[in-house]
C-alpha positions in Angstrom: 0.0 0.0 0.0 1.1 3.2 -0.7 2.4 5.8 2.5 0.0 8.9 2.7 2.4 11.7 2.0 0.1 14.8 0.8 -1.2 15.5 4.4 2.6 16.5 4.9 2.8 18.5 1.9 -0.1 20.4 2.6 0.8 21.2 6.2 4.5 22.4 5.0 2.5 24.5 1.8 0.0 26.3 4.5 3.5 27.3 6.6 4.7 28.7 3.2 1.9 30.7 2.0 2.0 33.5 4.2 5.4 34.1 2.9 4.6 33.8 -0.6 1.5 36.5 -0.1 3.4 38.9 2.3 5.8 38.7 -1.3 3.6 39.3 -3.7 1.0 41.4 -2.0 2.5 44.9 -2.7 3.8 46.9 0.2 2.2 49.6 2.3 3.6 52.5 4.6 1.3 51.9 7.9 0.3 55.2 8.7 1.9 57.1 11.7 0.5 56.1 15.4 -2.0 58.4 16.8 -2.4 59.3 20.7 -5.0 59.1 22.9 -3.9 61.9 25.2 -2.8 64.8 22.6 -1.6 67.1 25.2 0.7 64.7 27.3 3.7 64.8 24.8 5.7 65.9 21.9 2.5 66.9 20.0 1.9 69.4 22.5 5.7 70.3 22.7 6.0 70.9 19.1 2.5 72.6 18.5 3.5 75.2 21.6 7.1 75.7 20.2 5.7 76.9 16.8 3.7 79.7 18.6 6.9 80.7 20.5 6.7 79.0 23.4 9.3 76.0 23.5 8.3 74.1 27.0 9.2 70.2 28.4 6.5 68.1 29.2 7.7 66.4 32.8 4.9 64.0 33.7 1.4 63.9 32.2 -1.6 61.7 33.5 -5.0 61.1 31.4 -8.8 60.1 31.9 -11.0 59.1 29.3 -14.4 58.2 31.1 -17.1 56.8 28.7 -20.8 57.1 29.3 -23.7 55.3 27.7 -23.9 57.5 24.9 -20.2 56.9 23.4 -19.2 59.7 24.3 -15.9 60.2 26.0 -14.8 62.8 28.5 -10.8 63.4 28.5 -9.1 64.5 31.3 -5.5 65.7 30.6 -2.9 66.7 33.6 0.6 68.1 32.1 3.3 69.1 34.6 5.7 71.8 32.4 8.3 73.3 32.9 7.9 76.7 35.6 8.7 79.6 32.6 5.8 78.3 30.1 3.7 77.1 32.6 3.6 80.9 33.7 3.3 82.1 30.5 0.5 80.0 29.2 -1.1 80.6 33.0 -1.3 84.3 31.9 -2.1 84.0 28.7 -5.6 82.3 28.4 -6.0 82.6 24.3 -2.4 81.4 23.9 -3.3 78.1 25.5 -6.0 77.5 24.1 -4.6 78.0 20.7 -2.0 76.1 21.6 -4.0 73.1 23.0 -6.5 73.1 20.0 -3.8 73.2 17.0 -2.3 70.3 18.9 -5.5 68.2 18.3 -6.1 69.7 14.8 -3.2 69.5 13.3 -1.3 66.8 15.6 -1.7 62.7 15.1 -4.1 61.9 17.9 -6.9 59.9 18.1 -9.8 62.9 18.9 -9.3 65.3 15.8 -12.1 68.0 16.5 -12.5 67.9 21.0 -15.6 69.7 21.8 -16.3 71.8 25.1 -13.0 72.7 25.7 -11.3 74.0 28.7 -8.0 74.6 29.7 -6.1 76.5 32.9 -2.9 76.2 34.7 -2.6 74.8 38.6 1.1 74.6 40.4 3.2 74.4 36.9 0.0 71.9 35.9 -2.1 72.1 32.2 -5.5 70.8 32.7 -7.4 70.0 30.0 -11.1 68.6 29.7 -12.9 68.2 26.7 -15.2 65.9 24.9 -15.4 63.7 21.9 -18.3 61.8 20.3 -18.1 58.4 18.5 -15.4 56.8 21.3 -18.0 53.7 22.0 -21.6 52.2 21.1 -23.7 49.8 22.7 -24.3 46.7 21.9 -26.2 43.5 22.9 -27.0 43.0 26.5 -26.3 46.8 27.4 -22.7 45.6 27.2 -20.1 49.1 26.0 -17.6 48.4 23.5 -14.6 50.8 23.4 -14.3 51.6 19.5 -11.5 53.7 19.3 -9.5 51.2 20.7 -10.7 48.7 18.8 -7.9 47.3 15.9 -10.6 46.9 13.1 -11.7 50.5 13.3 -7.9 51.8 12.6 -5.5 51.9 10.2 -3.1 52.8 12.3 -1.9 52.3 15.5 -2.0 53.9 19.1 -0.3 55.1 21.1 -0.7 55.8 24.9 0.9 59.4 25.1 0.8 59.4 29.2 2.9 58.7 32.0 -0.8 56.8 33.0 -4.1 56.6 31.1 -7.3 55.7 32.8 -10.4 54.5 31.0 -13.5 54.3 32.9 -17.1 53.1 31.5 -20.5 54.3 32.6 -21.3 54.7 35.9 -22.3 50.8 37.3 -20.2 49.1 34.6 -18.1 46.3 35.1 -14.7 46.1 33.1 -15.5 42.5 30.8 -12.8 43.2 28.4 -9.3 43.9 29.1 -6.5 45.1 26.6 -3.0 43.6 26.8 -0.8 45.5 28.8 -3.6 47.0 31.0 -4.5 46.1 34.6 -8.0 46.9 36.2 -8.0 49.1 39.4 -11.5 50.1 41.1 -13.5 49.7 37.7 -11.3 51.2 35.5 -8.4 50.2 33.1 -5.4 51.7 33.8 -2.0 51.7 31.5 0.7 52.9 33.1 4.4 51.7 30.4 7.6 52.5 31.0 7.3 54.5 27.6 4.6 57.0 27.1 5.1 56.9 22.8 4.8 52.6 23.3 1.7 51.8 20.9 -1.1 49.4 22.0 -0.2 45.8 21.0 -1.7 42.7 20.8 -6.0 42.5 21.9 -6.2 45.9 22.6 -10.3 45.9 22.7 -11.9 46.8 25.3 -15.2 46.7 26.9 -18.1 47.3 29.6 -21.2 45.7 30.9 -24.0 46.8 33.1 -22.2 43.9 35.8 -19.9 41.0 35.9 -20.1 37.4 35.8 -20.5 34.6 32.7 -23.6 35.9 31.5 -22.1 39.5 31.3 -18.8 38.0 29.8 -20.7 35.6 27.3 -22.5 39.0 26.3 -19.2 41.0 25.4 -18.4 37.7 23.6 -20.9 38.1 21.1 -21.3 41.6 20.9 -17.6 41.5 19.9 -17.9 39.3 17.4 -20.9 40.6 15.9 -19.3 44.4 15.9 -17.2 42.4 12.9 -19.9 41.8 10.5 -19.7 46.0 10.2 -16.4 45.6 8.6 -17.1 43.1 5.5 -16.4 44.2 2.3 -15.8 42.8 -1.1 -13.1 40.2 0.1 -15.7 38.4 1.7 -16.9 37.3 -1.4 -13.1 36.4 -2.8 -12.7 35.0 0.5 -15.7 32.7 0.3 -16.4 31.3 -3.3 -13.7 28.5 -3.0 -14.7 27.0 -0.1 -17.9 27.8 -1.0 -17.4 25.6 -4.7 -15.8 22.9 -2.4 -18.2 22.2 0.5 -21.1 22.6 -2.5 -19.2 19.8 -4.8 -19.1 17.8 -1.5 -22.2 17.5 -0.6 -23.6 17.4 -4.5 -20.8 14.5 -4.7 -22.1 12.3 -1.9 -25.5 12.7 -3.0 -24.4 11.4 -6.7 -21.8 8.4 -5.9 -23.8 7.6 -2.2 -24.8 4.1 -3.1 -21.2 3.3 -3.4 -20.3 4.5 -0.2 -20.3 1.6 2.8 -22.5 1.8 5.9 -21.6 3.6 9.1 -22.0 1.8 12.2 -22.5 4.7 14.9 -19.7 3.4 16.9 -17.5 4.0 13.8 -18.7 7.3 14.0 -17.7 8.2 17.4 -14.2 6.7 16.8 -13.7 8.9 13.6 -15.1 12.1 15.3 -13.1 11.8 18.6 -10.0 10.3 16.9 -10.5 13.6 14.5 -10.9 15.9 17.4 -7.6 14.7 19.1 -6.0 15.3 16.2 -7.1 18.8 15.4 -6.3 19.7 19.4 -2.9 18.3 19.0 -2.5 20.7 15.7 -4.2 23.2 17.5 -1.7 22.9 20.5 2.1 22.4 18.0 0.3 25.5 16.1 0.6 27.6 19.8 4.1 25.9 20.7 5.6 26.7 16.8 3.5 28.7 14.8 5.6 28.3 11.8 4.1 24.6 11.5 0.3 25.8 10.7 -0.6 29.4 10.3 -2.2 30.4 13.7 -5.6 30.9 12.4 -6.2 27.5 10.6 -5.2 26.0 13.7 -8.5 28.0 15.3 -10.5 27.0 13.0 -9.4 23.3 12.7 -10.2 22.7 16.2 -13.8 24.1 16.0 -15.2 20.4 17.7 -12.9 21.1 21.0 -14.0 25.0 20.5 -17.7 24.3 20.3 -17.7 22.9 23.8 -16.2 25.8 25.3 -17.4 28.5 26.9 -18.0 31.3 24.9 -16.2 33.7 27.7 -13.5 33.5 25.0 -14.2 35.0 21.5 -12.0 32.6 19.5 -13.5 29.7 21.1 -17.3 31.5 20.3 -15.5 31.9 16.3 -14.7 28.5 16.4 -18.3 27.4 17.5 -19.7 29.1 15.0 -17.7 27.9 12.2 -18.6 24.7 13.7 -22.0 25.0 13.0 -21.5 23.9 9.1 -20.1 20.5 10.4 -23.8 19.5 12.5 -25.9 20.4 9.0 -24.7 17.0 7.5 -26.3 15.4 9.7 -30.0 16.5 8.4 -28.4 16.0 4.8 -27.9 12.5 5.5 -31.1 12.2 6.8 -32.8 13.6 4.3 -31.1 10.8 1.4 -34.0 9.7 -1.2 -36.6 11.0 1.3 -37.3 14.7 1.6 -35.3 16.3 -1.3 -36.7 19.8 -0.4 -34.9 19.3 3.0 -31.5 18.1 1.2 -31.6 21.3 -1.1 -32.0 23.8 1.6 -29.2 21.9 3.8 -27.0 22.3 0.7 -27.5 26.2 0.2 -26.7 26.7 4.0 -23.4 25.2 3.3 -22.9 27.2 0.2 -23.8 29.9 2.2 -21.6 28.6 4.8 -18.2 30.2 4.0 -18.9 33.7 3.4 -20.5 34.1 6.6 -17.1 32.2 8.0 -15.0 34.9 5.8 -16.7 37.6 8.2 -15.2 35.6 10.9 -12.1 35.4 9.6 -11.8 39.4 8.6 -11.9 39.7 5.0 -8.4 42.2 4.7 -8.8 45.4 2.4 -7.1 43.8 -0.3 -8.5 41.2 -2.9 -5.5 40.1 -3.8 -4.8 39.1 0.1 -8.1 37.6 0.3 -7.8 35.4 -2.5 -4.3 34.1 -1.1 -5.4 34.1 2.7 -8.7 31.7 1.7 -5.7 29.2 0.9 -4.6 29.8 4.7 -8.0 30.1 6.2 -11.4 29.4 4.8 -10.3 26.5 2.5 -8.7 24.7 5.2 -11.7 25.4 7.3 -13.6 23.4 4.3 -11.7 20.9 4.8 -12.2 20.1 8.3 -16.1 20.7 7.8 -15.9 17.9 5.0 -13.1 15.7 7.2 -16.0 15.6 10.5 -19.2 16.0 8.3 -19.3 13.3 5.9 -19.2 10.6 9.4 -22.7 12.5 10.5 -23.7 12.5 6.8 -23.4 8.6 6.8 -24.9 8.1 10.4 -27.9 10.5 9.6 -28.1 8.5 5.7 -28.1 5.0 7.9 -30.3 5.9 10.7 -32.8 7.2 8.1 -32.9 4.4 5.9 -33.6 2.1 9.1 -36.1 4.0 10.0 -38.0 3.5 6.7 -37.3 0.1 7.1 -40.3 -2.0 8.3 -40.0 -3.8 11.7 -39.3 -8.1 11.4 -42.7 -8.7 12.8 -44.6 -6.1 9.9 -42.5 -8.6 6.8 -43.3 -12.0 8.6 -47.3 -11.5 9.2 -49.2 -13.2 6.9 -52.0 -11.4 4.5 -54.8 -11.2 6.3 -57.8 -13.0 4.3 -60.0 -11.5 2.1 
């Protein structure tokens, strides 16, 4: 018998492909960071040394509290230097001008602040203002932070303050905490060892009306619902692949099904929980030495472990849902030679299937990324539908077909007499 080598080859082309698209994808200057305070640093410095007065920014603290609205309500301490703090102390219009063409023309996150005040206590610049647009509600009640939330940005940013606080409306729990950040007394507080450090990794960031799994479980979904705002056309080069696959799968099993054996249901288990070992074990080497498998198959790939989960974590609530492809088999199988107008709808679904998974996945800005990353993502995720649905296929085909089957005592009884 012949050794199985394509599995490998497959596995070593989907650790390439990244590479090959990050090379022939053409390259893009990232836009400058922006930051969230304005006033705390060298946007401030440069804006006040262009109107004549060249201060040092010492040590500079910010607020950002977020009510119900989305609003967001900045509170800016800047320790300067004692000869321009005097200065901009006795010069009211000068600081404000100073203050306002640092938003305006500086990179910072609030472009246009509204209701602002400024004044000078003990060598001190306070400044309050507000900005609209910084959150939105969601389902559940639950707050999501959408300024700091990566798929709203282009670029990236930065912190600006010695400290930045973030509070949510008043009675909110904190259910979503950005790398980097710690929670003290309801609020999320950064304080790094460089003020110009941007905002890496999960930097989203969220509030609910209390704490606990149900509030968590609610920030799950609203997060991962907020995505669906950001499809575009790569969804649709994203899915139509593995949307031609999973279709030719399920139209092929319904043409060449006769020839396929019966599936005992204990076969079935074996397959599906041999399966889900292996996709955890891939799953697991993907975490250990990403290079193996590109992070995100390895997500989706383990969707049966995932869909058992709690859905406190948003890639296991992905993952659950991109499981849900793999149960519709089931039905499909069921529905073999009996209820045709079941078996068509069940084969649309999984047409349908993988553009609905290409929303999960983030379709990127580019087509020409989105027709190389399906070969990294949503065609691998076809795959492992097809690899755990076709076992439910043939239990729902067999437990169908003995069900239609008349009982041993119905085919022995003799016709009754006329």
């Amino acid at each position: 018998m012949r050794s199985r080598r394509p599995p490998l080859v497959v596995v070593a082309a989907l650790a390439l492909l990244p590479a090959v698209a990050a090379g022939v994808a053409p390259a893009t200057a990232a836009p400058p960071p922006e930051e969230l305070c304005g006033v705390c640093g060298p946007e401030f410095e440069y804006e006040a040394a262009e109107r004549g007065v060249p201060l040092t920014v010492e040590h500079s603290t910010a607020t950002i509290g977020v009510d119900r609205s989305g609003t967001g309500h900045w509170h800016a301490r800047v320790r300067i230097d004692d000869g321009s703090a005097d200065r901009l102390a006795a010069n009211a219009t000068l600081r404000e001008r100073v203050v306002t063409e640092t938003y305006v023309h500086g990179r910072t996150v609030v472009d246009d602040p509204r209701n602002l005040r400024t004044r000078v206590e003990n060598d001190t610049l306070v400044v309050d203002f507000d900005a609209s647009n910084v959150a939105h509600r969601s389902v559940g009640g639950v707050v999501l932070v959408d300024m700091l939330d990566p798929r709203t940005r282009r670029s990236t940013v930065q912190i600006g303050a010695d400290e930045l606080r973030i509070s949510g409306p008043n009675g909110t729990a904190v259910t979503r905490v950005p790398a980097d950040a710690t929670v003290e007394n309801g609020s999320v507080v950064w304080r790094p060892d460089d003020p110009g450090i941007g905002l890496g990794g999960d930097s989203t960031l969220a509030f609910a009306p209390a704490d606990g799994p149900l509030a968590q479980s609610a920030t799950t979904v609203a997060l991962v619902g907020y995505g669906v705002n950001f499809a575009g056309p790569g969804v649709v080069v994203l899915g139509v692949l593995p949307a031609l696959a999973l279709g030719g799968a399920a139209l092929g099993l319904r043409r060449w099904d006769g020839t396929l054996p019966s599936l005992g249901r204990a076969s079935v288990a074996t397959v599906m929980v041999g399966g889900a070992a292996v996709v955890a074990a891939v799953g697991a080497l993907s975490t250990v030495w990403p290079v193996v498998l590109e992070p995100s198959v390895a997500r989706v790939v383990s969707a049966a472990v995932a869909a058992v989960t709690s859905v406190v974590s948003v890639v296991a609530f992905q993952s659950a849902l991109l499981s849900v492809p793999v149960a519709l088999w089931f039905p499909l199988g069921c529905a073999y030679r009996r209820d045709p107008v079941v078996a068509r709808i069940v084969v649309s679904g999984l047409g349908l299937a993988p553009f609905g998974a290409a929303v999960l996945f983030g379709t990127p800005r580019s087509l020409l990324y989105a027709l190389l990353g399906s070969l990294v993502t949503t065609l691998p995720w076809a795959a492992g539908t097809v690899l755990f649905g076709v076992p439910l296929y043939l239990l729902g085909r067999d437990l169908g077909q003995a069900g239609d089957a008349p009982d041993e005592t119905e085919r022995t009884r003799p016709a009754s007499a006329e």
